[in-house]
Backbone as CSV, one residue per row, in Angstrom:
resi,resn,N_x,N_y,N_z,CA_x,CA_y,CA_z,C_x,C_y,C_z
1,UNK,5.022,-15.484,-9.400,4.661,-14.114,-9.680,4.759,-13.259,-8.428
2,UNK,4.539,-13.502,-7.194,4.552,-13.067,-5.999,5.878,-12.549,-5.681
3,UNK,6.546,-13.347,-6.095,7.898,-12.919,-5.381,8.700,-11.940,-6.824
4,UNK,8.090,-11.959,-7.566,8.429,-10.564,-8.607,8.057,-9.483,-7.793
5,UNK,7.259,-9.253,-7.308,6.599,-8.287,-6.535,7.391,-7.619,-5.263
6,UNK,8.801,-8.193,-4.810,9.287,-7.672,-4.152,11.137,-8.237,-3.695
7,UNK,11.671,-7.201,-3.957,12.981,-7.378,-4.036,14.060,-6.634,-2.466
8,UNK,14.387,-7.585,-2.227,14.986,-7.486,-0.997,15.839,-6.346,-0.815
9,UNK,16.485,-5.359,0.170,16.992,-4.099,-0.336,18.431,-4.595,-0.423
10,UNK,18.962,-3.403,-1.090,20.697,-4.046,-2.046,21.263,-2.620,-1.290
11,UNK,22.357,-2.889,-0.297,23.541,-1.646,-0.527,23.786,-0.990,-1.441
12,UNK,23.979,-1.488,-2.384,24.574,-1.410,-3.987,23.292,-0.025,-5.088
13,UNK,22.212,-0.894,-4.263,21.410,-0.743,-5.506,19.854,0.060,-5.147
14,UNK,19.492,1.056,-5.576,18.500,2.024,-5.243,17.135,1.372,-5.083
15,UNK,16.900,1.669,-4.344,15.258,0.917,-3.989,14.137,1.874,-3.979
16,UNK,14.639,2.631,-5.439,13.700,4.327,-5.289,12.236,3.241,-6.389
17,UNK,12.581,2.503,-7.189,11.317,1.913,-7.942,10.976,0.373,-6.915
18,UNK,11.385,-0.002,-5.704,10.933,-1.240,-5.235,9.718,-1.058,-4.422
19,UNK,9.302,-2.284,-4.541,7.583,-1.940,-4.139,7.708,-2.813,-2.967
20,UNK,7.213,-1.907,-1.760,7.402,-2.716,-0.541,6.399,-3.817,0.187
21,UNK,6.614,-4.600,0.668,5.811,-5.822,1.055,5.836,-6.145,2.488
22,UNK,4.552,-5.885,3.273,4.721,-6.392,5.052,3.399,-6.913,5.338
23,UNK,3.316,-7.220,6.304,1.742,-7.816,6.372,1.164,-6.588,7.728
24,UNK,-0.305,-6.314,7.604,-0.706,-5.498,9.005,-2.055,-6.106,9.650
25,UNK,-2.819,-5.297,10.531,-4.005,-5.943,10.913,-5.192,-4.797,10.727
26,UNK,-6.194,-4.930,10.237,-7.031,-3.778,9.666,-8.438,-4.688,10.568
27,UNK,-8.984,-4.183,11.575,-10.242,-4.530,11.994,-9.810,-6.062,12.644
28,UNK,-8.624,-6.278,13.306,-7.874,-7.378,14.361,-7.836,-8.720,13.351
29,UNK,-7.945,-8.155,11.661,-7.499,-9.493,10.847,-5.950,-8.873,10.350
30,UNK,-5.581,-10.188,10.016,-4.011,-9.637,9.280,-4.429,-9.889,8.029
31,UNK,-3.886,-8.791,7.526,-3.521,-8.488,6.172,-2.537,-8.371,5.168
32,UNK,-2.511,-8.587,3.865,-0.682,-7.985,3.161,-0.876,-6.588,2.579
33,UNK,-0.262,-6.064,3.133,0.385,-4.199,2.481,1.394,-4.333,1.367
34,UNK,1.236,-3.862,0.234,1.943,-3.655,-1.102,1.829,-1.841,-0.613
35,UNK,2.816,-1.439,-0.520,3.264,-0.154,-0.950,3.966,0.017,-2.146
36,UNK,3.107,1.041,-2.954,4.012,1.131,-4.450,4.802,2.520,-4.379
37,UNK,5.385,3.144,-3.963,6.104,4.671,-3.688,6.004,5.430,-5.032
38,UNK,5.414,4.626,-6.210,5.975,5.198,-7.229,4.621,5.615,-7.914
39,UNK,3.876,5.217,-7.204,2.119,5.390,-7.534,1.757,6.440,-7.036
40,UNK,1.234,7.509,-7.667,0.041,8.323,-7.160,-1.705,7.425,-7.189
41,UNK,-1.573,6.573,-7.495,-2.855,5.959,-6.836,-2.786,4.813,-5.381
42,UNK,-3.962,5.113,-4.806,-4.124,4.310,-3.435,-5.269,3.632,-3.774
43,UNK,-5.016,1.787,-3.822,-6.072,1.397,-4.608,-5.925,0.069,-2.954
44,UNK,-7.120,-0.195,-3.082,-7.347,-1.961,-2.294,-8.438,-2.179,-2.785
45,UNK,-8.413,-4.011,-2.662,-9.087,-5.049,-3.861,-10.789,-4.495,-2.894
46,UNK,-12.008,-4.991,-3.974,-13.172,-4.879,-3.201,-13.212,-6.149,-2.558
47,UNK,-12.175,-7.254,-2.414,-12.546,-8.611,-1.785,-12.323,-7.752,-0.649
48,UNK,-11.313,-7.374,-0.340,-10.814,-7.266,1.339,-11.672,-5.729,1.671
49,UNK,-12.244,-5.080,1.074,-13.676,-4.167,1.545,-15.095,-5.247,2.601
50,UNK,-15.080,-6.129,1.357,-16.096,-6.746,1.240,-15.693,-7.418,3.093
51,UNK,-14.626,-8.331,2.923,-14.208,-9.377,4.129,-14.228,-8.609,5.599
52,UNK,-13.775,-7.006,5.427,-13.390,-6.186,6.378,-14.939,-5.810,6.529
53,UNK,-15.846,-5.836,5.646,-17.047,-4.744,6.368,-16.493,-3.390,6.219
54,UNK,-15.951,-3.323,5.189,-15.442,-1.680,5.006,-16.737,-0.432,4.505
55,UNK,-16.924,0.251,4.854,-18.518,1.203,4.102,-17.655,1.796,2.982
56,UNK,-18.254,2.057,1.996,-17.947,2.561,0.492,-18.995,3.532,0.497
57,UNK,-18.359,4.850,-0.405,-19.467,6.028,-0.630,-18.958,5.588,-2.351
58,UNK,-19.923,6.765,-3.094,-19.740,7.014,-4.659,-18.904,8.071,-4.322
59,UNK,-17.499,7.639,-5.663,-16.360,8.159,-5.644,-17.201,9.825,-6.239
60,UNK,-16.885,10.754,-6.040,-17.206,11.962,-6.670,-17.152,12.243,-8.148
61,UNK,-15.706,11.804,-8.775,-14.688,11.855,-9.784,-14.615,10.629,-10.237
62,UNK,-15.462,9.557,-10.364,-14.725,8.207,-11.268,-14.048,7.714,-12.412
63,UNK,-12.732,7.471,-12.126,-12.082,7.723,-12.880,-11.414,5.926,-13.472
64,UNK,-10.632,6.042,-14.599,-9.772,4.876,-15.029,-8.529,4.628,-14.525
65,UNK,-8.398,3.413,-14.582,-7.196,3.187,-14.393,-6.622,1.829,-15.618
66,UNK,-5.388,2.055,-16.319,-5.073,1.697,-17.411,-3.840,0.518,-17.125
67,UNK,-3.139,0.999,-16.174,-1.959,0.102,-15.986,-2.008,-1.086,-15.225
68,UNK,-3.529,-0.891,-14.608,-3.422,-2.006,-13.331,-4.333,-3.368,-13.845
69,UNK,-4.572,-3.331,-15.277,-5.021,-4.595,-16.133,-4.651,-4.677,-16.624
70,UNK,-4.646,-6.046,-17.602,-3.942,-5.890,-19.050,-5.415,-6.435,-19.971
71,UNK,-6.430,-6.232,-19.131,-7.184,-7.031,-20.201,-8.838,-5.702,-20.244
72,UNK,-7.941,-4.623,-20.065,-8.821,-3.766,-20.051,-8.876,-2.811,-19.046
73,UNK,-9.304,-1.535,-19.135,-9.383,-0.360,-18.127,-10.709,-0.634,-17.152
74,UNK,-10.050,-0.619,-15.541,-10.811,-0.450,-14.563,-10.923,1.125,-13.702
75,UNK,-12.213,0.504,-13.817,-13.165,2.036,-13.227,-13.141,1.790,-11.846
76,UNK,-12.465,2.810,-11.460,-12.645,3.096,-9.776,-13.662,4.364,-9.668
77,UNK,-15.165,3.360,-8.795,-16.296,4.591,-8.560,-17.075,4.142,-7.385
78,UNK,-16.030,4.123,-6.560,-16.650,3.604,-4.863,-15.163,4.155,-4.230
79,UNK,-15.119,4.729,-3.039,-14.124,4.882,-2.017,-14.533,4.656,-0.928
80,UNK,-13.421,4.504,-0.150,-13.131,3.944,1.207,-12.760,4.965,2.503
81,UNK,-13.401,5.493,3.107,-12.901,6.579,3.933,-12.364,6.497,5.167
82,UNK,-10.838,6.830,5.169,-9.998,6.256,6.403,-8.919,7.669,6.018
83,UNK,-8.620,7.326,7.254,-7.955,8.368,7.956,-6.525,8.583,7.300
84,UNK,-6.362,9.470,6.794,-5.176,9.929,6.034,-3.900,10.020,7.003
85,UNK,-2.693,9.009,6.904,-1.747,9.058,7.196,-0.137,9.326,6.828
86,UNK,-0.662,9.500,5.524,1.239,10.037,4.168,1.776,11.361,5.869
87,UNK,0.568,12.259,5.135,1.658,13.266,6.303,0.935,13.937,7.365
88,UNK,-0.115,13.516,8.301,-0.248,13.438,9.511,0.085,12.499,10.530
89,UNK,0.915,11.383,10.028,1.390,10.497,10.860,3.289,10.528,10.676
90,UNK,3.645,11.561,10.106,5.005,12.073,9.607,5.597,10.836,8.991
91,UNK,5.104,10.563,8.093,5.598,8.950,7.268,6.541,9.138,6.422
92,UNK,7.050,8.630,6.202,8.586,8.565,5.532,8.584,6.950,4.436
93,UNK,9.210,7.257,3.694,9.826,5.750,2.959,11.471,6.640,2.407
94,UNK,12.148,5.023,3.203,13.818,5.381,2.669,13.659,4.229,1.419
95,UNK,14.410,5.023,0.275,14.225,3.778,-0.280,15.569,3.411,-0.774
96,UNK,16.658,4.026,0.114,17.799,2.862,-0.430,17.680,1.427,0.865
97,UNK,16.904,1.729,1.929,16.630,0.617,2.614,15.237,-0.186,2.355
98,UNK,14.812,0.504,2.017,13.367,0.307,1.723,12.418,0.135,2.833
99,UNK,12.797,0.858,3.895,12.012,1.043,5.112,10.738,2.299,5.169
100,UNK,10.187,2.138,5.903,8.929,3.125,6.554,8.553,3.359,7.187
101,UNK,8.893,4.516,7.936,8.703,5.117,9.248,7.409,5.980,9.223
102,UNK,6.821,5.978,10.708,5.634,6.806,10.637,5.469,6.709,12.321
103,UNK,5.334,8.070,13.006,4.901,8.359,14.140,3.277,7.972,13.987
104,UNK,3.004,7.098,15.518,1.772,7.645,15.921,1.781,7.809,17.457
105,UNK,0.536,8.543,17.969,0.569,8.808,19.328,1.775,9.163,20.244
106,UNK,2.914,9.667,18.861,4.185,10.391,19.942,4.944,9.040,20.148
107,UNK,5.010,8.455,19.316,5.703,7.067,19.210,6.425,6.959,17.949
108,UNK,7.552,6.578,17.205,7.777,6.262,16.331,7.987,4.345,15.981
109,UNK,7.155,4.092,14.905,7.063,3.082,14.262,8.251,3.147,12.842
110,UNK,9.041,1.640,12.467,9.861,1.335,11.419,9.116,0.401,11.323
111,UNK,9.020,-0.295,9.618,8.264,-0.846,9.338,9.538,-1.295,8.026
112,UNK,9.631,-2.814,8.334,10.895,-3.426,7.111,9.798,-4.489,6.222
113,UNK,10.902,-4.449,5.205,9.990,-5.587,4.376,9.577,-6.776,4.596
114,UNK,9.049,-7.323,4.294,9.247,-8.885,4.252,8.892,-9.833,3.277
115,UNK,9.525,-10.567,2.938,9.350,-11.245,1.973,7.696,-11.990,1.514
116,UNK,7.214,-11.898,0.473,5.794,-11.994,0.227,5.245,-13.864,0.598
117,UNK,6.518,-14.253,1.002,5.758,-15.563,1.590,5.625,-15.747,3.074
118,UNK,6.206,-14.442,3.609,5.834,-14.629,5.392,4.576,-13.939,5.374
């Protein structure tokens, strides 16, 4: 099932619906990043809240979410408050490469896939 989850980029072939896969470090643990480009929601599991020591407020707006079960609608009514990076860190996703670029500190960062078993 894992490796449904991410498809290597194709010359050929548009990577505007591929969901990208890299690993990062959030609080000096490594972690796996699923970027979905095609989502207007920004969701992470409450395990890795919980593992990170992340603080949670009550979401304002709690709302459903329908697609991300199949065995029923989950309620998102806790958030996570971190520092917004889509477009203060000038982030980019190409997606006929399926790369992701994002300045920080006057630096530019590329960020490639990797396959969900590294």
């Amino acid at each position: 099932m894992r490796r449904v989850l991410n498809n290597q980029p194709s010359e050929t072939q548009s990577q505007r619906e591929n969901i990208f896969h890299t690993r990062c470090n959030i609080s000096n643990k490594a972690c796996s990043l699923i970027v979905d480009s095609g989502s207007w929601c920004n969701c992470c599991s409450t395990r890795m809240v919980e593992k990170l020591g992340l603080t949670t407020t009550p979401h304002p707006k709690p709302y459903q979410l329908h697609w991300l079960n199949d065995d029923g609608d989950m309620v998102v009514n806790q958030q996570v408050e971190v520092e917004p990076w889509k477009f203060d860190k000038q982030t980019h996703h190409y997606g006929l490469t399926n790369k992701i670029t994002f300045t920080h500190k006057g630096k530019k960062f590329v960020l490639h896939p990797l396959s969900p078993r590294k």
